[in-house]
mmJSON file of the N, C-alpha and C atoms, coordinates in Angstrom:
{"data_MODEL":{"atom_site":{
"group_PDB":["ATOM","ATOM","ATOM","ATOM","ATOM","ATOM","ATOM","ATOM","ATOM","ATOM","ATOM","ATOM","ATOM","ATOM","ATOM","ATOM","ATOM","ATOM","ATOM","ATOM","ATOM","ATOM","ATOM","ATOM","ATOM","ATOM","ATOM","ATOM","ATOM","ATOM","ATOM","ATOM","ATOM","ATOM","ATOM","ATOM","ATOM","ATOM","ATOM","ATOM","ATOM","ATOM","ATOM","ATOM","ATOM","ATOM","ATOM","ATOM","ATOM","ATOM","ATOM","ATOM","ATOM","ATOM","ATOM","ATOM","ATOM","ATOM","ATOM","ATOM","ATOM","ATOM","ATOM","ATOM","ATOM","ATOM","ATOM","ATOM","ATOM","ATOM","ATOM","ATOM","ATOM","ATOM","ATOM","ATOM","ATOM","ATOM","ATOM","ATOM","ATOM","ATOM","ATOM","ATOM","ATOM","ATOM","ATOM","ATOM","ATOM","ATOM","ATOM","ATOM","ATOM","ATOM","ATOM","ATOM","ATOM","ATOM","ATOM","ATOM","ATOM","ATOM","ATOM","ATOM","ATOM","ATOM","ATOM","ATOM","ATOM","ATOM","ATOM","ATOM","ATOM","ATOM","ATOM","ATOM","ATOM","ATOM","ATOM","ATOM","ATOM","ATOM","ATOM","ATOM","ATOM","ATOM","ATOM","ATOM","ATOM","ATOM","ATOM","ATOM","ATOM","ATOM","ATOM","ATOM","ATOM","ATOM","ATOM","ATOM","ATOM","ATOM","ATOM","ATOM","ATOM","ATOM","ATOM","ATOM","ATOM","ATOM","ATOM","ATOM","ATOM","ATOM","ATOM","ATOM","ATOM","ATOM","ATOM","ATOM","ATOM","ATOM","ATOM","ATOM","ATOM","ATOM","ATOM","ATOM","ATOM","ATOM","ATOM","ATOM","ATOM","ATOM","ATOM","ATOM","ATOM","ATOM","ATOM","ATOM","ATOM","ATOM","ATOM","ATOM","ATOM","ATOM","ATOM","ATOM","ATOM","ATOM","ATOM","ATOM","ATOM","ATOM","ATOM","ATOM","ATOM","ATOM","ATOM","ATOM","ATOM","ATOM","ATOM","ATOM","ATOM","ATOM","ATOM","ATOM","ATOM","ATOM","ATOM","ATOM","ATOM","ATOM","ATOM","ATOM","ATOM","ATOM","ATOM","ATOM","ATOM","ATOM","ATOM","ATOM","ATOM","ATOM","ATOM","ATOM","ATOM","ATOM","ATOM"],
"id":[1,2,3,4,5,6,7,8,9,10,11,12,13,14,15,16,17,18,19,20,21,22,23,24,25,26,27,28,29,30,31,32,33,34,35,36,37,38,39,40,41,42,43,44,45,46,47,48,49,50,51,52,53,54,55,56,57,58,59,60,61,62,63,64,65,66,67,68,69,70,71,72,73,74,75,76,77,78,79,80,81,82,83,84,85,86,87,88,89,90,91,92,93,94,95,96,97,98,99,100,101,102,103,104,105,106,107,108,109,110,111,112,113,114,115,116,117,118,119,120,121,122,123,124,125,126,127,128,129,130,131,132,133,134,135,136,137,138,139,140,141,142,143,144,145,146,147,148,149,150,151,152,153,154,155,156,157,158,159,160,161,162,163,164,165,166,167,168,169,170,171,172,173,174,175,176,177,178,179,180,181,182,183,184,185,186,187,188,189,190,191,192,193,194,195,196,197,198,199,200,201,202,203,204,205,206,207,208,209,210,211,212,213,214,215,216,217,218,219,220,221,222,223,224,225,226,227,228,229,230,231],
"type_symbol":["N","C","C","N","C","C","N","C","C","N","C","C","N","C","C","N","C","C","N","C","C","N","C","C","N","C","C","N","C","C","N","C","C","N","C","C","N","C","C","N","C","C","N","C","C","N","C","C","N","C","C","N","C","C","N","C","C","N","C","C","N","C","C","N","C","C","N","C","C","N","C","C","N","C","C","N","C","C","N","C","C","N","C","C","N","C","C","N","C","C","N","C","C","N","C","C","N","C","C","N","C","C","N","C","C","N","C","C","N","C","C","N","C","C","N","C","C","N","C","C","N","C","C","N","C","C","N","C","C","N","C","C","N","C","C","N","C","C","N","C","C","N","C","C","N","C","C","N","C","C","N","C","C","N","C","C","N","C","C","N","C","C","N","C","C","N","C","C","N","C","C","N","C","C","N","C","C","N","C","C","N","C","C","N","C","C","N","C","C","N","C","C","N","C","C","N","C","C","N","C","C","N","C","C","N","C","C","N","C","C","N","C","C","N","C","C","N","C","C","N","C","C","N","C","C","N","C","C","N","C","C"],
"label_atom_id":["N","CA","C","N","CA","C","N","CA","C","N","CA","C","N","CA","C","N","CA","C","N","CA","C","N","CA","C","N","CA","C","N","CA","C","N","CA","C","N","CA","C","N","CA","C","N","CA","C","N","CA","C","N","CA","C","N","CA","C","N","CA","C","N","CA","C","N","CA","C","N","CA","C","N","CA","C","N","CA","C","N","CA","C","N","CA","C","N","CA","C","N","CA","C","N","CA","C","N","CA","C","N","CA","C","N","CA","C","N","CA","C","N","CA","C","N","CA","C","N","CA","C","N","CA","C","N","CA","C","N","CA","C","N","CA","C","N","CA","C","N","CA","C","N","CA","C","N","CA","C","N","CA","C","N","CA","C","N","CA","C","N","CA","C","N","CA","C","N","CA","C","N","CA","C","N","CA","C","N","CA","C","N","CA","C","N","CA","C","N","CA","C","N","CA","C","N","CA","C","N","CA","C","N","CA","C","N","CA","C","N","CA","C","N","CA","C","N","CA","C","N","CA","C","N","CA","C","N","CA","C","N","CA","C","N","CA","C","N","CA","C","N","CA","C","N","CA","C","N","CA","C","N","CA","C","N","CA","C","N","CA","C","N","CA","C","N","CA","C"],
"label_alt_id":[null,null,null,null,null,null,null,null,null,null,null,null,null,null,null,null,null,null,null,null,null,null,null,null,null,null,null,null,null,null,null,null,null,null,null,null,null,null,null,null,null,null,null,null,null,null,null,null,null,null,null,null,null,null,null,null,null,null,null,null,null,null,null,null,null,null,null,null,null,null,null,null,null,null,null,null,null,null,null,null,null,null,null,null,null,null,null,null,null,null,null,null,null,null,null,null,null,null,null,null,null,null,null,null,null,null,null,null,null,null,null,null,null,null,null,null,null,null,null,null,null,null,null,null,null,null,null,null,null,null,null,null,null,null,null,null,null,null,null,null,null,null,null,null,null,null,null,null,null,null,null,null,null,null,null,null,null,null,null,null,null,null,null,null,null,null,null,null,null,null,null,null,null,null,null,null,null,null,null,null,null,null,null,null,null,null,null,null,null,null,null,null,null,null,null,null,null,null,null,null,null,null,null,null,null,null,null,null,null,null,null,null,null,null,null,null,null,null,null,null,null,null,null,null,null,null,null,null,null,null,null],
"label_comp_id":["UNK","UNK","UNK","UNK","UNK","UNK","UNK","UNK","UNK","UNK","UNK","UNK","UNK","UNK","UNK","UNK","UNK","UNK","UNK","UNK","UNK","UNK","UNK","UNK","UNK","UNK","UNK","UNK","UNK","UNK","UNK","UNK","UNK","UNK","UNK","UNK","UNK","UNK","UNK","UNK","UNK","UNK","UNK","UNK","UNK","UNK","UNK","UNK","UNK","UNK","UNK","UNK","UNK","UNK","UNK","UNK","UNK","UNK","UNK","UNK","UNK","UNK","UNK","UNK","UNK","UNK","UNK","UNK","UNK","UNK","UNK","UNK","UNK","UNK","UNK","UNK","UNK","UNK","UNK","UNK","UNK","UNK","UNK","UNK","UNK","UNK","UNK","UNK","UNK","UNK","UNK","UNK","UNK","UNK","UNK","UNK","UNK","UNK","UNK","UNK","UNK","UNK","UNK","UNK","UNK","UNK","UNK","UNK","UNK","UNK","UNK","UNK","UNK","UNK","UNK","UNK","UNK","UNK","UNK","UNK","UNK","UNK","UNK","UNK","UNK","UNK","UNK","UNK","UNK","UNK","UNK","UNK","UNK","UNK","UNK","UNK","UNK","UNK","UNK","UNK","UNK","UNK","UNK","UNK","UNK","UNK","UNK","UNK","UNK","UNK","UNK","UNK","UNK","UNK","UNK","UNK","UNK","UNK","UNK","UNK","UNK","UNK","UNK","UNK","UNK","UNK","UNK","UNK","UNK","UNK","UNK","UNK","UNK","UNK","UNK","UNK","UNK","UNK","UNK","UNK","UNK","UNK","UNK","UNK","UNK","UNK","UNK","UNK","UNK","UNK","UNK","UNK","UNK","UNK","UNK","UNK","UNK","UNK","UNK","UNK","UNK","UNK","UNK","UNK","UNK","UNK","UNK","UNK","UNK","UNK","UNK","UNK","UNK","UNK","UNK","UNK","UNK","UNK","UNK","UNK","UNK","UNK","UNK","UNK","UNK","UNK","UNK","UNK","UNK","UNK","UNK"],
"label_asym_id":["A","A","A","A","A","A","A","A","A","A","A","A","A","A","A","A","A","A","A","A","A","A","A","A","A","A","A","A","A","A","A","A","A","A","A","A","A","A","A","A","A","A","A","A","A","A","A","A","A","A","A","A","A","A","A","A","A","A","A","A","A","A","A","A","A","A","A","A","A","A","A","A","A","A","A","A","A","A","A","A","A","A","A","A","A","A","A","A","A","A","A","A","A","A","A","A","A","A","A","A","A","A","A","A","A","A","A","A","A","A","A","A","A","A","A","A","A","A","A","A","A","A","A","A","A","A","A","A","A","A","A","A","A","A","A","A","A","A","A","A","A","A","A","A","A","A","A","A","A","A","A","A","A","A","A","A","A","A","A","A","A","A","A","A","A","A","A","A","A","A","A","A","A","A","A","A","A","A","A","A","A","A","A","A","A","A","A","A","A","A","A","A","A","A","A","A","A","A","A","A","A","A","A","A","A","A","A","A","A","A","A","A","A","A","A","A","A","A","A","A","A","A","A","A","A","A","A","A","A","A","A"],
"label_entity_id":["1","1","1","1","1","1","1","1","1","1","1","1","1","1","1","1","1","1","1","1","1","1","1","1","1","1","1","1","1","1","1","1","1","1","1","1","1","1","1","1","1","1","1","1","1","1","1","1","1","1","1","1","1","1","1","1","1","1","1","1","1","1","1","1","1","1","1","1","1","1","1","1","1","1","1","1","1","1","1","1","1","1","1","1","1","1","1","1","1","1","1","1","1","1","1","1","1","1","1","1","1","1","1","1","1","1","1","1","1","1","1","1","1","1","1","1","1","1","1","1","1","1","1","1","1","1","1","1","1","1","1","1","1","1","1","1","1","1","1","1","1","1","1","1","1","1","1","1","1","1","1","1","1","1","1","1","1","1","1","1","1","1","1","1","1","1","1","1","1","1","1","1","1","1","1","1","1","1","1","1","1","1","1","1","1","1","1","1","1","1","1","1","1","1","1","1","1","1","1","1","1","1","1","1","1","1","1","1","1","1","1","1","1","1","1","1","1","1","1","1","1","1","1","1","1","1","1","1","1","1","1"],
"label_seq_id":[1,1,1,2,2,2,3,3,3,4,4,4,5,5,5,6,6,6,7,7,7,8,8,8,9,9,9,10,10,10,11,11,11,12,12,12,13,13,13,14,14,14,15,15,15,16,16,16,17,17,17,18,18,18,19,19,19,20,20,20,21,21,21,22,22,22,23,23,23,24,24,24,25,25,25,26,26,26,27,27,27,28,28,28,29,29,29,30,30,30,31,31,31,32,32,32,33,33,33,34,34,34,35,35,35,36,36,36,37,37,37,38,38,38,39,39,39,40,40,40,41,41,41,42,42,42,43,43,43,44,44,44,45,45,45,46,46,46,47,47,47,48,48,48,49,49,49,50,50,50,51,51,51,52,52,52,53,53,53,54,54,54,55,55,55,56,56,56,57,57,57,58,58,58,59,59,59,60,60,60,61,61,61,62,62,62,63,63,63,64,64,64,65,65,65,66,66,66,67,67,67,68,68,68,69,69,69,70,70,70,71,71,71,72,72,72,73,73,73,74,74,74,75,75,75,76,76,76,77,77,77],
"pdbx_PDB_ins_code":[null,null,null,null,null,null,null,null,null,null,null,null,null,null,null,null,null,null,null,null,null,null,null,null,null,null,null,null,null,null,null,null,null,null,null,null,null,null,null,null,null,null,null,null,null,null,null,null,null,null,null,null,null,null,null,null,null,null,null,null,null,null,null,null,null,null,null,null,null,null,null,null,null,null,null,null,null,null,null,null,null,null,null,null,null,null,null,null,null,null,null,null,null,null,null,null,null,null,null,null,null,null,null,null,null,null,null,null,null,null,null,null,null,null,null,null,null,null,null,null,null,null,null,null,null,null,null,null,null,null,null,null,null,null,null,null,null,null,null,null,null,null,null,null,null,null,null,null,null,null,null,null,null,null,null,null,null,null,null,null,null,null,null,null,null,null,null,null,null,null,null,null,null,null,null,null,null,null,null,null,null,null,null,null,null,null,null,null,null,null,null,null,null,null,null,null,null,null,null,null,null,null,null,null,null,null,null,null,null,null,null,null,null,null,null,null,null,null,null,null,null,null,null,null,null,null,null,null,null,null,null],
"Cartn_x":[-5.442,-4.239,-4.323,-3.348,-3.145,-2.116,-2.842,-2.301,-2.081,-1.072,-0.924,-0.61,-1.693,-1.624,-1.114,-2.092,-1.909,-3.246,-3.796,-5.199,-5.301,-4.065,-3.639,-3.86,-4.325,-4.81,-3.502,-2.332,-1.55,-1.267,-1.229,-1.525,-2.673,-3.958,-4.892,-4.896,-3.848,-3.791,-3.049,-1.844,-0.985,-1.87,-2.295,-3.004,-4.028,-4.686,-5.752,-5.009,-3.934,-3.048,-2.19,-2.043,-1.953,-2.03,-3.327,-4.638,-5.272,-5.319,-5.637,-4.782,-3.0,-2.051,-2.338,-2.499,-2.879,-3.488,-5.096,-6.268,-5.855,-4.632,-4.737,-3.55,-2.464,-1.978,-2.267,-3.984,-4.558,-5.268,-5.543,-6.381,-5.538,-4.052,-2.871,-2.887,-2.523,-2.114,-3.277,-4.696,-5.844,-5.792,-5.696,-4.908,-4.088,-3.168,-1.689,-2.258,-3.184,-3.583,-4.797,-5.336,-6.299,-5.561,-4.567,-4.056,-3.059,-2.654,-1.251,-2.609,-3.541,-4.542,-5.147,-5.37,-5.695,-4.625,-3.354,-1.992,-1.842,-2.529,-1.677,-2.874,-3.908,-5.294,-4.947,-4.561,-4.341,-2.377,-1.6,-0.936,-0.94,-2.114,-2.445,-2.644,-2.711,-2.704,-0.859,-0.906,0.38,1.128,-0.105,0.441,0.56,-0.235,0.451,1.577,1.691,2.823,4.054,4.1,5.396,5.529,4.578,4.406,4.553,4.51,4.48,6.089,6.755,8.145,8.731,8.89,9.397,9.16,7.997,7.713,8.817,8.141,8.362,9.405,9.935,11.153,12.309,12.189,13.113,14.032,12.601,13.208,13.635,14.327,14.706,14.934,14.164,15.123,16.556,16.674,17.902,18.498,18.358,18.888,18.631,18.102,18.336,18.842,18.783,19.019,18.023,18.615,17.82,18.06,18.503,18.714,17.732,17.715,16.849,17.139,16.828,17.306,16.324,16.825,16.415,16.409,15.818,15.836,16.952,17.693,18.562,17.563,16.52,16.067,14.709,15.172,14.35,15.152,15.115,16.281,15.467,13.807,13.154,13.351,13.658,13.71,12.02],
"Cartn_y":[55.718,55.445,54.034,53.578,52.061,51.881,51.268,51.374,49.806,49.583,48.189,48.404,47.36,47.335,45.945,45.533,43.692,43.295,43.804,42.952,43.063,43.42,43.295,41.661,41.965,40.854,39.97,40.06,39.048,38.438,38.771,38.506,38.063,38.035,37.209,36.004,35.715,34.851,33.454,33.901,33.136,32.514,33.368,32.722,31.837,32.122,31.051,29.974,29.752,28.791,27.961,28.852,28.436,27.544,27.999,27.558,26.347,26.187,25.246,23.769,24.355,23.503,23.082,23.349,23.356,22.322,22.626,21.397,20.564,19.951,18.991,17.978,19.013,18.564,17.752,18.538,18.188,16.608,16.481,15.383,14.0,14.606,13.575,12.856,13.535,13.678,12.936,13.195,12.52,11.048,10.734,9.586,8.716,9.107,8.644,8.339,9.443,9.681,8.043,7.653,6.885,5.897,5.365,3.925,4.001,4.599,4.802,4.17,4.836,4.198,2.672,2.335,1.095,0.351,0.596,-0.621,-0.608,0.448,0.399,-0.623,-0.292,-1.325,-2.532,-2.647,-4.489,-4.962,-3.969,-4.325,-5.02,-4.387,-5.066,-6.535,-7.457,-8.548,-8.895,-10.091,-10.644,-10.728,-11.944,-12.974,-11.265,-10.358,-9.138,-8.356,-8.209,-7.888,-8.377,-9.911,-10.324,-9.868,-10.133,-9.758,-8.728,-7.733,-5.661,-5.972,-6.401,-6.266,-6.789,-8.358,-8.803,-8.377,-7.753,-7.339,-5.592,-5.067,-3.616,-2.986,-3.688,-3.058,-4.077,-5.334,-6.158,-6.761,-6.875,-8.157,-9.323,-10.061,-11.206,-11.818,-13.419,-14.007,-14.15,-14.943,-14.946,-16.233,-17.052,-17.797,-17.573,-17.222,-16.893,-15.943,-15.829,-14.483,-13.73,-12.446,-12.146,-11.458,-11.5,-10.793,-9.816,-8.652,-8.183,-7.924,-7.81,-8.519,-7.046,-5.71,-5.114,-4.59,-4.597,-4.698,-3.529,-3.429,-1.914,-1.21,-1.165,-0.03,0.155,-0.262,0.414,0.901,2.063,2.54,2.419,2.556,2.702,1.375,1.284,0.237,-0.434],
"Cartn_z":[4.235,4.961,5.559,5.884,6.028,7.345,8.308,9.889,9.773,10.71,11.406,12.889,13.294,14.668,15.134,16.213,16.994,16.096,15.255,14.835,13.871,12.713,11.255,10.442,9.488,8.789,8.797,8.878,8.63,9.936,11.552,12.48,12.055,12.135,12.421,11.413,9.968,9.421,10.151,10.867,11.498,12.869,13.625,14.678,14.3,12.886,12.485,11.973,11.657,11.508,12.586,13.99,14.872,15.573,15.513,15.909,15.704,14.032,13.64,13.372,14.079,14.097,15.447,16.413,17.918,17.74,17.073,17.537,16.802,15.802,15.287,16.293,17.327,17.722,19.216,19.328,20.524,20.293,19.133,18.367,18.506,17.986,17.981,19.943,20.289,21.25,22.56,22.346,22.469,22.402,20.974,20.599,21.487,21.458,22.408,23.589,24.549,25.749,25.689,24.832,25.182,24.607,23.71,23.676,25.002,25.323,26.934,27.725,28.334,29.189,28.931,28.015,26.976,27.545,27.035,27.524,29.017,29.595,31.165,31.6,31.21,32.049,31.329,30.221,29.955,30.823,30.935,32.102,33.375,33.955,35.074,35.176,33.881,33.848,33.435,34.422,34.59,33.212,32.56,30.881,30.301,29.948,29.256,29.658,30.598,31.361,30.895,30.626,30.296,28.608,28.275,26.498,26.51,27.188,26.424,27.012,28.073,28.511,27.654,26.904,26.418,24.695,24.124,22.824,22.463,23.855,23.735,24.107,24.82,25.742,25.799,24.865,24.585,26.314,26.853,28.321,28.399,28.646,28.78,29.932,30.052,31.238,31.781,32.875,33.004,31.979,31.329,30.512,29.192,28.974,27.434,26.597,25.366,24.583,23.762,23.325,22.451,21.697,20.039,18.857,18.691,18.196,17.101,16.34,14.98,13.664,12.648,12.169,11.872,10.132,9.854,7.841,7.724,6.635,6.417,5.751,5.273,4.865,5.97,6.956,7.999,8.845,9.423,10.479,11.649,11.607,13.286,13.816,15.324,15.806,16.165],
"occupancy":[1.0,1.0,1.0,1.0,1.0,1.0,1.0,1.0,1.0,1.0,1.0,1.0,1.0,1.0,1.0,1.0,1.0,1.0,1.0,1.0,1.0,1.0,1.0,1.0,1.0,1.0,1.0,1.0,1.0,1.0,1.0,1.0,1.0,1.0,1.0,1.0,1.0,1.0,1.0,1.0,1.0,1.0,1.0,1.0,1.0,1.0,1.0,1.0,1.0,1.0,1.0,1.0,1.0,1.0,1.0,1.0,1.0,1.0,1.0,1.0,1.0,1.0,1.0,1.0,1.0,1.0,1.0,1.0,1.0,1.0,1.0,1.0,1.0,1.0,1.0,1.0,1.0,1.0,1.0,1.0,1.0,1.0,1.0,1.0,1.0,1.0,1.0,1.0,1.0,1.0,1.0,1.0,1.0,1.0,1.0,1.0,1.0,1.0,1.0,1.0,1.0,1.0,1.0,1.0,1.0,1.0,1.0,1.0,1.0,1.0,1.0,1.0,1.0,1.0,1.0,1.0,1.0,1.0,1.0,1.0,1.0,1.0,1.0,1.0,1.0,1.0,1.0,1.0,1.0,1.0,1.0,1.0,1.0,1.0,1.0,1.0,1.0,1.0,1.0,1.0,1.0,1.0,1.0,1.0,1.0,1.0,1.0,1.0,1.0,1.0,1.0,1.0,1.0,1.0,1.0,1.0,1.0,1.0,1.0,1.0,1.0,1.0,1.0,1.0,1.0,1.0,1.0,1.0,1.0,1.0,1.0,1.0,1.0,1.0,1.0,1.0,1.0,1.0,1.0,1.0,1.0,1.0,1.0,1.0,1.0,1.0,1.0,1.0,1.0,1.0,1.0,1.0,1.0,1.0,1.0,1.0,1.0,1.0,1.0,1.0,1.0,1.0,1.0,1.0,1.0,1.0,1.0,1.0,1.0,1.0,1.0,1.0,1.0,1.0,1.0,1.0,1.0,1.0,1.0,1.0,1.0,1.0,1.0,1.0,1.0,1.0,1.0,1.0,1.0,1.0,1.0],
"B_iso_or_equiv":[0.0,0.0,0.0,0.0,0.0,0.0,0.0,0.0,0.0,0.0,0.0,0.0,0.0,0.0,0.0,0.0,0.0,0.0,0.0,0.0,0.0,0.0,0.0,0.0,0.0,0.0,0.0,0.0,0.0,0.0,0.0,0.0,0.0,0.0,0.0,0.0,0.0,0.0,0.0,0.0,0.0,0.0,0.0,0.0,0.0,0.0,0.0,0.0,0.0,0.0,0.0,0.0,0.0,0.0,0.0,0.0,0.0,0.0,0.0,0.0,0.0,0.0,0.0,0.0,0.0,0.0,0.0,0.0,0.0,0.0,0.0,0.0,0.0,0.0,0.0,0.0,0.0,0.0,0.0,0.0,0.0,0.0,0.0,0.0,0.0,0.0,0.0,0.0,0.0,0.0,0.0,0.0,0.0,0.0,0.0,0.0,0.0,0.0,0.0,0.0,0.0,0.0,0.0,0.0,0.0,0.0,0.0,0.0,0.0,0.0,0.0,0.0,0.0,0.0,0.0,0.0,0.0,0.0,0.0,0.0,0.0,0.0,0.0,0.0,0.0,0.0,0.0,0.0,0.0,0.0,0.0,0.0,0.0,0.0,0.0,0.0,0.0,0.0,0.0,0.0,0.0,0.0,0.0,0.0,0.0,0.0,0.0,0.0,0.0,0.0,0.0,0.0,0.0,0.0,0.0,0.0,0.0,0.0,0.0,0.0,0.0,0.0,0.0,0.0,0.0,0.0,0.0,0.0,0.0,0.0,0.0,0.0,0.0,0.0,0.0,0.0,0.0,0.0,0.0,0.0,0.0,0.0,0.0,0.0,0.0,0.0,0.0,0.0,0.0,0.0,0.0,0.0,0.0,0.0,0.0,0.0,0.0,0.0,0.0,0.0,0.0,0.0,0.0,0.0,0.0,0.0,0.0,0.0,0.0,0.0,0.0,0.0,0.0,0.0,0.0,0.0,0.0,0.0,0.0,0.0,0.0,0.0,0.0,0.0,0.0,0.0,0.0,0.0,0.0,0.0,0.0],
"pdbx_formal_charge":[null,null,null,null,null,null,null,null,null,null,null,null,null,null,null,null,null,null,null,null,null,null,null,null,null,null,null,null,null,null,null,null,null,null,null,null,null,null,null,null,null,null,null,null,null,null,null,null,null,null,null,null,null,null,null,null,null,null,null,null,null,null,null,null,null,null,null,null,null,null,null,null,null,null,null,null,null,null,null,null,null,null,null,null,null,null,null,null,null,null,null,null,null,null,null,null,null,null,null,null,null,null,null,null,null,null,null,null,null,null,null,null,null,null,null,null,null,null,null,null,null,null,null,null,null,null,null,null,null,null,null,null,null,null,null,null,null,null,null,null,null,null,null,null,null,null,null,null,null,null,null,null,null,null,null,null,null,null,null,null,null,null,null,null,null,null,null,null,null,null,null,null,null,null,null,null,null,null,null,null,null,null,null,null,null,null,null,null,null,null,null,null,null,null,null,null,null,null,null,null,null,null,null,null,null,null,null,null,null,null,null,null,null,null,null,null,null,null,null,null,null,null,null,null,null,null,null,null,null,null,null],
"auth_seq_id":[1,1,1,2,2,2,3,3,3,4,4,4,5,5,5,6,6,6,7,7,7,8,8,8,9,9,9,10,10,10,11,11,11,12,12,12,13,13,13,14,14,14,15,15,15,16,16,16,17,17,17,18,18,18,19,19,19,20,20,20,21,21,21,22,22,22,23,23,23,24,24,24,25,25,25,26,26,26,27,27,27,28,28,28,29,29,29,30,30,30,31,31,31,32,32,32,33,33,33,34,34,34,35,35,35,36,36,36,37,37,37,38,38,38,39,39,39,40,40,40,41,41,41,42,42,42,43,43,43,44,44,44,45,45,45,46,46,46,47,47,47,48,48,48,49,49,49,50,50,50,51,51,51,52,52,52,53,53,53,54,54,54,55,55,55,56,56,56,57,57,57,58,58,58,59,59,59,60,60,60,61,61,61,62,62,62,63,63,63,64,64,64,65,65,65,66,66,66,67,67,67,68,68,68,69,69,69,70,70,70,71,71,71,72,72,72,73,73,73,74,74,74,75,75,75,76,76,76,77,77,77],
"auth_comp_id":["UNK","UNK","UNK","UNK","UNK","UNK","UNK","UNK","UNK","UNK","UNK","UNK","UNK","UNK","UNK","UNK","UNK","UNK","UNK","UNK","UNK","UNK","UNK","UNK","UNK","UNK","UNK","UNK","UNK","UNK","UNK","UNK","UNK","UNK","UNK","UNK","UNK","UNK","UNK","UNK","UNK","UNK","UNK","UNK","UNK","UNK","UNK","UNK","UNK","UNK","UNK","UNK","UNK","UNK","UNK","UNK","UNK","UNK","UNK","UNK","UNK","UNK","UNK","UNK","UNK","UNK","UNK","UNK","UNK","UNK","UNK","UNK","UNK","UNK","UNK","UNK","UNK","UNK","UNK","UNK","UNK","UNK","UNK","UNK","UNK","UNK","UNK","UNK","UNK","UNK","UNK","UNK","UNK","UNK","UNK","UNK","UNK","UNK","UNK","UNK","UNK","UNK","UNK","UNK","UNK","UNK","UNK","UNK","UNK","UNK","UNK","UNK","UNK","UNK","UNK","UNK","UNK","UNK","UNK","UNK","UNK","UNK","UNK","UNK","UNK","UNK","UNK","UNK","UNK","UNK","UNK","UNK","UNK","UNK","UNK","UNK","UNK","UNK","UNK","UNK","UNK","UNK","UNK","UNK","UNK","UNK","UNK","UNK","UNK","UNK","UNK","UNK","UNK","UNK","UNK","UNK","UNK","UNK","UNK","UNK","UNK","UNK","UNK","UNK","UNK","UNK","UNK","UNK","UNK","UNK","UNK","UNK","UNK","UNK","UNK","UNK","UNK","UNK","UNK","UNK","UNK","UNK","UNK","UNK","UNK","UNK","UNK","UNK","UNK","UNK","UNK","UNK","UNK","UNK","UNK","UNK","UNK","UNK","UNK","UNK","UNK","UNK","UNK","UNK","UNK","UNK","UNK","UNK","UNK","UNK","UNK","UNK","UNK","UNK","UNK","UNK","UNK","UNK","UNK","UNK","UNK","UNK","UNK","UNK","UNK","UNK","UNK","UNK","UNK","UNK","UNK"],
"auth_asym_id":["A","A","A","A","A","A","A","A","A","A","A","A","A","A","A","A","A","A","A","A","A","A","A","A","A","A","A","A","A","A","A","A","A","A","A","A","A","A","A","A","A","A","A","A","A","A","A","A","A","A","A","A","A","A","A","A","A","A","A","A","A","A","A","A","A","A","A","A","A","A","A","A","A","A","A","A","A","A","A","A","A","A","A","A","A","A","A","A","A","A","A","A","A","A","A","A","A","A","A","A","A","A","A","A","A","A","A","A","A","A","A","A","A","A","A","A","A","A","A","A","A","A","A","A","A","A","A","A","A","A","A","A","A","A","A","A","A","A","A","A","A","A","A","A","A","A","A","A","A","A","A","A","A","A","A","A","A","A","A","A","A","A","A","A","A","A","A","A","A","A","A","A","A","A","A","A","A","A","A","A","A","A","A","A","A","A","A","A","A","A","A","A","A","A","A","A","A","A","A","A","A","A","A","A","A","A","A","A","A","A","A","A","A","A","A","A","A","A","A","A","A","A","A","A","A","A","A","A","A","A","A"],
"auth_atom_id":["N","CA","C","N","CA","C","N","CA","C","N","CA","C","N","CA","C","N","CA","C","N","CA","C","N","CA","C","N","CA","C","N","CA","C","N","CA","C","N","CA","C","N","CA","C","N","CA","C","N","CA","C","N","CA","C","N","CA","C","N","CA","C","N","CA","C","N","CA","C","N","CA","C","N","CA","C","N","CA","C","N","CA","C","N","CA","C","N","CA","C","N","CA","C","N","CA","C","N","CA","C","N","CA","C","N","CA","C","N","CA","C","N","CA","C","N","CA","C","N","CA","C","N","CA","C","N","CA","C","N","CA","C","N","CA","C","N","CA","C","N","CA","C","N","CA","C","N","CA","C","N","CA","C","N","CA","C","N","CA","C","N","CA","C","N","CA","C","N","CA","C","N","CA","C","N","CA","C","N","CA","C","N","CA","C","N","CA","C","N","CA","C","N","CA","C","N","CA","C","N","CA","C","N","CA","C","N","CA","C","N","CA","C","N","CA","C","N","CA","C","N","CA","C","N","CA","C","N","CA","C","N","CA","C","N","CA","C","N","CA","C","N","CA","C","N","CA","C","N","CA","C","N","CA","C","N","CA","C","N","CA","C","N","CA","C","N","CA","C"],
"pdbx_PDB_model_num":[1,1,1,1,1,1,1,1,1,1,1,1,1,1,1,1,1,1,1,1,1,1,1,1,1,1,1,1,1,1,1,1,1,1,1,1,1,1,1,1,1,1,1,1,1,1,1,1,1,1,1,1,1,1,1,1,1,1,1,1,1,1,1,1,1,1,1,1,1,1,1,1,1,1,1,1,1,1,1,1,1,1,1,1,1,1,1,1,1,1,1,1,1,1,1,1,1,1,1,1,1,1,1,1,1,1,1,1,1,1,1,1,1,1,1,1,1,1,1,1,1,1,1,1,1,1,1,1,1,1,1,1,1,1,1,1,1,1,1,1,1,1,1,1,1,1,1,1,1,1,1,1,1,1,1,1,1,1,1,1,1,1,1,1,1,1,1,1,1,1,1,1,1,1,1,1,1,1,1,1,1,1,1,1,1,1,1,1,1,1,1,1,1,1,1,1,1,1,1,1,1,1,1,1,1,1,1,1,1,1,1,1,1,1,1,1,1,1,1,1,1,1,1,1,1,1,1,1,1,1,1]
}}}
């Protein structure tokens, strides 16, 4: 006879898949967590400061301009 419970082989297939989606998302995410710390400590310097504002977040003085000029077969900014 053939029972299913909470500890049926196809439950324990999905959670090992879970699972193993989890730690890859912990890995990613690790990642992110140590370049974010990386940019914030080179922040603290002024000359980068103006470069991550003006590279990353498209800052500008008060006199000038600034285009960005994006390929069509790229849609990410």
């Amino acid at each position: 006879m053939f029972f299913l419970d909470d500890m049926d082989i196809f439950t324990m297939v999905r959670n090992l898949k879970k699972r193993s989606d989890l730690t890859e998302q912990k890995v990613e995410m690790h990642q992110k967590v140590i370049a974010s710390r990386a940019t914030l400590k080179r922040l603290k310097k002024t000359q980068y400061l103006e470069h991550y504002a003006r590279s990353t977040k498209y800052f500008k003085q008060v006199d000038e301009e600034i285009f960005v000029i994006i390929p069509k077969g790229n849609p990410k900014r």
